[in-house]
C-alpha positions in Angstrom: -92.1 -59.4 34.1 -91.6 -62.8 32.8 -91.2 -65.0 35.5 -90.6 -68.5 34.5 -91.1 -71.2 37.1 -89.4 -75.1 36.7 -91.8 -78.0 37.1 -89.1 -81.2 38.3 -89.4 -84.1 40.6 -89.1 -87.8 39.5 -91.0 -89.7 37.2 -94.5 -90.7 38.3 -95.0 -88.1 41.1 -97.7 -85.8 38.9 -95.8 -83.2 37.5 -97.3 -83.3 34.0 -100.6 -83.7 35.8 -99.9 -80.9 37.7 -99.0 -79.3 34.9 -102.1 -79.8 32.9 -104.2 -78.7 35.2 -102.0 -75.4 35.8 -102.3 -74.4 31.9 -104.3 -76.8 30.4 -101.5 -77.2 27.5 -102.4 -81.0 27.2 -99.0 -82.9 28.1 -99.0 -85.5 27.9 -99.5 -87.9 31.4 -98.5 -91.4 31.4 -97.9 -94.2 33.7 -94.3 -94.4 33.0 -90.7 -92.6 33.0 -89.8 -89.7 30.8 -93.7 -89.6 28.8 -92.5 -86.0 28.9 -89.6 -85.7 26.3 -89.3 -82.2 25.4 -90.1 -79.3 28.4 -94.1 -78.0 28.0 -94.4 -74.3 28.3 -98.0 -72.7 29.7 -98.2 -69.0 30.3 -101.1 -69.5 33.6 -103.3 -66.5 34.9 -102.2 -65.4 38.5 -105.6 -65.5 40.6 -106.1 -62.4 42.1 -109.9 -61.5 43.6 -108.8 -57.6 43.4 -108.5 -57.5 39.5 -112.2 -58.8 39.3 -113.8 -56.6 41.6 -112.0 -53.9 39.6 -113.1 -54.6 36.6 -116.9 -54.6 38.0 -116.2 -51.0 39.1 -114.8 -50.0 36.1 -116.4 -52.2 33.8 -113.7 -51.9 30.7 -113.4 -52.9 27.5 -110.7 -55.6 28.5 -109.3 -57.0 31.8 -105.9 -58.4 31.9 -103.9 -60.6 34.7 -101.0 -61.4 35.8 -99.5 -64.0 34.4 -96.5 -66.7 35.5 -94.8 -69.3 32.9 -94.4 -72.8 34.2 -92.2 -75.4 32.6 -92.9 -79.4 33.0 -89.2 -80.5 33.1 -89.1 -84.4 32.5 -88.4 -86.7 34.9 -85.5 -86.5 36.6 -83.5 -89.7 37.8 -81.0 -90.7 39.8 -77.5 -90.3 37.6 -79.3 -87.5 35.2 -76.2 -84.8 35.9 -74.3 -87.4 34.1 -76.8 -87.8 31.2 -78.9 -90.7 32.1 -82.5 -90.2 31.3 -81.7 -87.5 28.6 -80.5 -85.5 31.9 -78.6 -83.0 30.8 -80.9 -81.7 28.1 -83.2 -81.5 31.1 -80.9 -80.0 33.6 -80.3 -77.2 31.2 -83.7 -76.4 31.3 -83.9 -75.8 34.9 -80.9 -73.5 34.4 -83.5 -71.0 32.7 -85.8 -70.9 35.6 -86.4 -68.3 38.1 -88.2 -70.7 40.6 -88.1 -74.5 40.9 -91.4 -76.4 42.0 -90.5 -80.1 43.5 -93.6 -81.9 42.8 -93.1 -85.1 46.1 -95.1 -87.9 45.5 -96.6 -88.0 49.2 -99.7 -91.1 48.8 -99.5 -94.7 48.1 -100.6 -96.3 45.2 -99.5 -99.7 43.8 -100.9 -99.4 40.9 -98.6 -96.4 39.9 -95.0 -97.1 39.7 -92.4 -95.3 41.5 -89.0 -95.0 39.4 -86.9 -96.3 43.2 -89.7 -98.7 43.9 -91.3 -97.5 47.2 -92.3 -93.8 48.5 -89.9 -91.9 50.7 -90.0 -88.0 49.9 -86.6 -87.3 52.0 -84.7 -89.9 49.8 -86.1 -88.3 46.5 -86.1 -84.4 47.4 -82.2 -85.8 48.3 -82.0 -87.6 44.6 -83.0 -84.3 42.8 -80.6 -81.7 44.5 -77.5 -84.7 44.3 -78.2 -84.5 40.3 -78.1 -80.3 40.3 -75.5 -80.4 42.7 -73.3 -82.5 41.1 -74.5 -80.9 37.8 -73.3 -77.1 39.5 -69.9 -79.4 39.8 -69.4 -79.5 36.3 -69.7 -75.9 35.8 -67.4 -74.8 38.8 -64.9 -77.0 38.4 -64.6 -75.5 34.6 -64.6 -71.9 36.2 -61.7 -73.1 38.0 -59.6 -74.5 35.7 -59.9 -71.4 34.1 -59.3 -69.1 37.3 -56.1 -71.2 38.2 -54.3 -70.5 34.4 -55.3 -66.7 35.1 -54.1 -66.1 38.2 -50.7 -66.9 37.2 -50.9 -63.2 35.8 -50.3 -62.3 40.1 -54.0 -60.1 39.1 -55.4 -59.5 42.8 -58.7 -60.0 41.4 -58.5 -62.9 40.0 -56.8 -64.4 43.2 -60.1 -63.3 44.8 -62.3 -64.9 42.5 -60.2 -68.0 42.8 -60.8 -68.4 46.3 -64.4 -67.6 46.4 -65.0 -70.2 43.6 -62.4 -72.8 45.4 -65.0 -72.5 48.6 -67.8 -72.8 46.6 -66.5 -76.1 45.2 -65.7 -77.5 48.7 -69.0 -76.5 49.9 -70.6 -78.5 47.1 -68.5 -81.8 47.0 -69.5 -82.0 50.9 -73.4 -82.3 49.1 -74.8 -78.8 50.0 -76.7 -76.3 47.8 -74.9 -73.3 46.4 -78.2 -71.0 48.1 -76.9 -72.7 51.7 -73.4 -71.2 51.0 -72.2 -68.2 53.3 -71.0 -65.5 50.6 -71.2 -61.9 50.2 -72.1 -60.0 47.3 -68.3 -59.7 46.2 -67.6 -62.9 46.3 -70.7 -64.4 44.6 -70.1 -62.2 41.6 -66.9 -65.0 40.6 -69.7 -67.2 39.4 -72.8 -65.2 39.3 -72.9 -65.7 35.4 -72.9 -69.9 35.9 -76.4 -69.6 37.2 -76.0 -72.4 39.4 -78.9 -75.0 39.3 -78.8 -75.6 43.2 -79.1 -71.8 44.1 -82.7 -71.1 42.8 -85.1 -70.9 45.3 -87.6 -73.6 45.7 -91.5 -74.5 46.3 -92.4 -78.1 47.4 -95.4 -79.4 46.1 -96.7 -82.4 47.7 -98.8 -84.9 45.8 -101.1 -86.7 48.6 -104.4 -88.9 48.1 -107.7 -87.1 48.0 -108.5 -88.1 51.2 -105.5 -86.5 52.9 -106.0 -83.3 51.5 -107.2 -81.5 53.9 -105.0 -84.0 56.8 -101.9 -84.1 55.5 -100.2 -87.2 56.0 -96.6 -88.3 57.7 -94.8 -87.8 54.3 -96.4 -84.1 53.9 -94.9 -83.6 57.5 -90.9 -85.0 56.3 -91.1 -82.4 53.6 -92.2 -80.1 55.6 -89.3 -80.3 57.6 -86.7 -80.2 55.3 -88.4 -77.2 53.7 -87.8 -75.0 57.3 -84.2 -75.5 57.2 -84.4 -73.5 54.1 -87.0 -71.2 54.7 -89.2 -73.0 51.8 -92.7 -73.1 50.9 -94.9 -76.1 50.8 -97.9 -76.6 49.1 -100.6 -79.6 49.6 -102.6 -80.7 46.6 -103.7 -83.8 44.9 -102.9 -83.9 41.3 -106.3 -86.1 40.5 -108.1 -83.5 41.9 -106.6 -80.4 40.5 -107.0 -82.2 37.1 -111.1 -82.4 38.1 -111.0 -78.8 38.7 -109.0 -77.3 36.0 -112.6 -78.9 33.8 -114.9 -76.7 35.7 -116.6 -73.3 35.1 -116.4 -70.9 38.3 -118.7 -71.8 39.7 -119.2 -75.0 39.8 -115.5 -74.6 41.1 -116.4 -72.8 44.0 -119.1 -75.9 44.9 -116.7 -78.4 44.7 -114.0 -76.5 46.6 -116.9 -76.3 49.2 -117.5 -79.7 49.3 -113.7 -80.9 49.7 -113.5 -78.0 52.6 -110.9 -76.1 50.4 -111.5 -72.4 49.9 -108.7 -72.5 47.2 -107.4 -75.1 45.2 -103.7 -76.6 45.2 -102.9 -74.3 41.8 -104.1 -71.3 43.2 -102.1 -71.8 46.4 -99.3 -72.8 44.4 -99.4 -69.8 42.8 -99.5 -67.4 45.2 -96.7 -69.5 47.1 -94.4 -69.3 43.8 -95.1 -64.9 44.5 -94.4 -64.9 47.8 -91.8 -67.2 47.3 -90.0 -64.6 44.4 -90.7 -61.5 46.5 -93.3 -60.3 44.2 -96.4 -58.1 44.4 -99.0 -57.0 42.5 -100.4 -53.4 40.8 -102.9 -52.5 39.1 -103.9 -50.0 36.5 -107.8 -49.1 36.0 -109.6 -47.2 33.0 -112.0 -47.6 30.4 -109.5 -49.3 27.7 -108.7 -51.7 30.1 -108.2 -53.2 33.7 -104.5 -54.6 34.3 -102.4 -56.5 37.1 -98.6 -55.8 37.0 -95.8 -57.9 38.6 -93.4 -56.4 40.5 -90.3 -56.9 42.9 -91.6 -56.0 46.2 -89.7 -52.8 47.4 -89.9 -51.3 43.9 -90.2 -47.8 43.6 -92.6 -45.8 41.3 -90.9 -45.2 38.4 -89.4 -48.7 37.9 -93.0 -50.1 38.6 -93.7 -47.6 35.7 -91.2 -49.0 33.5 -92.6 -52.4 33.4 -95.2 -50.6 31.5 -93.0 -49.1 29.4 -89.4 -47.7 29.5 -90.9 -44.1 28.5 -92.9 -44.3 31.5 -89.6 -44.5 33.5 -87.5 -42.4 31.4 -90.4 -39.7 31.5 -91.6 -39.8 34.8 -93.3 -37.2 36.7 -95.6 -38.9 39.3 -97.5 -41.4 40.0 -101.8 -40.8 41.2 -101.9 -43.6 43.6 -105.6 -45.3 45.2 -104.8 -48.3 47.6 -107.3 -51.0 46.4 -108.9 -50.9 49.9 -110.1 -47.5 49.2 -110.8 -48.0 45.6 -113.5 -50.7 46.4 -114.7 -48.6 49.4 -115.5 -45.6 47.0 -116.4 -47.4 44.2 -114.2 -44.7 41.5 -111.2 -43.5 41.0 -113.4 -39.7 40.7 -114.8 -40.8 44.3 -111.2 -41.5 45.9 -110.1 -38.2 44.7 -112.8 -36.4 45.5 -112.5 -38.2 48.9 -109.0 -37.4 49.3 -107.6 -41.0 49.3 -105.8 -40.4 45.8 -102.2 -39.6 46.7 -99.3 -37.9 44.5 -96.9 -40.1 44.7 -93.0 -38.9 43.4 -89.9 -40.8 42.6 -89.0 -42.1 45.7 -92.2 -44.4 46.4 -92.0 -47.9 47.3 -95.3 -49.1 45.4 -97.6 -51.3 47.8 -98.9 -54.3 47.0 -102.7 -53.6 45.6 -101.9 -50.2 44.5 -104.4 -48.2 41.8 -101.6 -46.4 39.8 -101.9 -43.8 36.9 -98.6 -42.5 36.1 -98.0 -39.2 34.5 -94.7 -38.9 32.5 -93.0 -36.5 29.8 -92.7 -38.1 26.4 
């Protein structure tokens, strides 16, 4: 699957940092707005402790992760859904996302300069959904122009895609996000193929001071709060540090983890928060040739999870030979499991679990 997620916030709250240190693309960081012209693209490893220990079982000729695209999206600013601060090239961007990350700048520091002039995460998370807001606007108000010259045909349907797109404008000019809008499936198919900006899911990212890592600090705590109205994730890190990190080998990672009381740093949390937030899981396949972790949609059945493979997997499928990875690393083999009994036969109507050891057998 490639899942792409949107790195946005103002200017100066360490996204690029953040951003280096997630992919180590080298964009560029700079003590002023918009250093970041055009989006930066890095294709980051998903951490995952199973895929290793697999891979010392198995010992292949190649082990592959999981992998998640992030996008550093320039700074956004106040007026950007109207163009200001080359906005709407960078509003566009967002639109191809399938997860938003608001890095909040969440520390004090004079020395660094804060685009509105003092910190206050409420104001700013509040600046950045007014510009896609107002930005989803544009788009709707388009769709109903449209809607309003068709429905003069007396179609039914297009009287019912008028309305649903009529509250959906109402609902946004009172300043709420299209994902806050009560809609069912019918309805939200009027302007399903606008991909509205303020509908993607989000992950907060708060950007504190080393030494309120760990602590948290009373800004952490206002994001944290607006993030449970929505059901968001947040994630603590400190960009500075996260930068250190990215420079070290394992294990020298692990030590300084150790020493700052972490056991993972901010990118790995962030992450794992960005597949939890998406509703995705993890398989893995395990031979000789090669050790691999596959994304999926959790409650995805076998042959789909196949299909990501490759579509003759699903076209052909027969079964799937299923280990859960708590018995694989118990038994040491995939012979052991089976010989054990722990290998299942799994058909076509198996939800794959997260950490399942599949082989699939198809028809070509």
């Amino acid at each position: 699957m490639n899942l792409k997620c949107g790195i946005v916030g103002l200017p100066n709250v360490g996204k690029s940092t953040l951003f280096n240190a997630l992919s180590n693309a080298g964009a560029e960081s700079a003590n002023f707005p918009f250093c970041t012209i055009d989006p930066n693209v890095g294709l980051v490893q998903v951490p995952d402790g199973r895929l290793d220990t697999l891979a010392n079982l198995v010992s292949p000729k190649q082990t592959l992760p999981a992998t998640i695209e992030f996008v550093d999206i320039a700074g956004l600013v106040k007026g950007a859904s109207e163009g200001k601060g080359k906005g709407n090239a960078f509003l566009s961007h967002i639109r191809e996302v399938d997860l938003i990350v608001h890095v909040v700048r969440c520390f004090d520091d004079d020395d660094i300069i804060h685009v509105e002039g003092s910190v206050d995460p409420e104001r700013d998370i509040r600046i950045i959904e007014d510009e896609l807001i107002l930005k989803d606007l544009e788009s709707v108000e388009k769709r109903l122009d449209n809607l309003k010259k068709q429905v003069k045909s007396g179609d039914k349907k297009i009287k019912e895609q008028l309305d649903a797109v009529e509250k959906l404008a109402a609902h946004l000019e009172l300043g709420q996000t299209a994902r806050t809008i009560s809609m069912d499936s019918e309805e939200k198919k009027a302007y399903r193929d606008l991909f509205l900006l303020s509908e993607k899911p989000v992950l907060y990212a708060c950007n504190v001071a080393e030494e309120e890592l760990t602590s948290g600090n009373e800004y952490v705590d206002t994001v944290k709060k607006i993030a449970d109205k929505f059901g968001d994730n947040v994630v603590t890190f400190c960009a500075k540090i996260e930068a250190e990190i990215a420079e070290l080998e394992a294990e020298e990672k692990e030590m300084f983890l150790e020493e700052l009381g972490l056991k993972h740093s901010g990118l790995d949390r962030l992450i794992q928060a960005a597949y939890e937030n998406l509703g995705l899981i993890t398989y893995f396949t395990a031979g000789p040739k090669e050790v691999r972790a596959w994304t999926i949609k959790k409650g995805t059945k076998a042959p789909q999870a196949a299909g990501v493979i490759h579509t003759d997997f699903e076209r052909g499928f027969i079964r799937a030979e299923t280990i859960a990875f708590n018995d694989y690393e118990d038994l040491k083999s995939e012979k052991a499991a089976k010989d054990a009994g722990k290998m299942r036969q799994e058909g076509k109507d198996y939800v794959v679990k997260d950490g399942d050891v599949m082989l699939f057998r198809f028809n070509v």
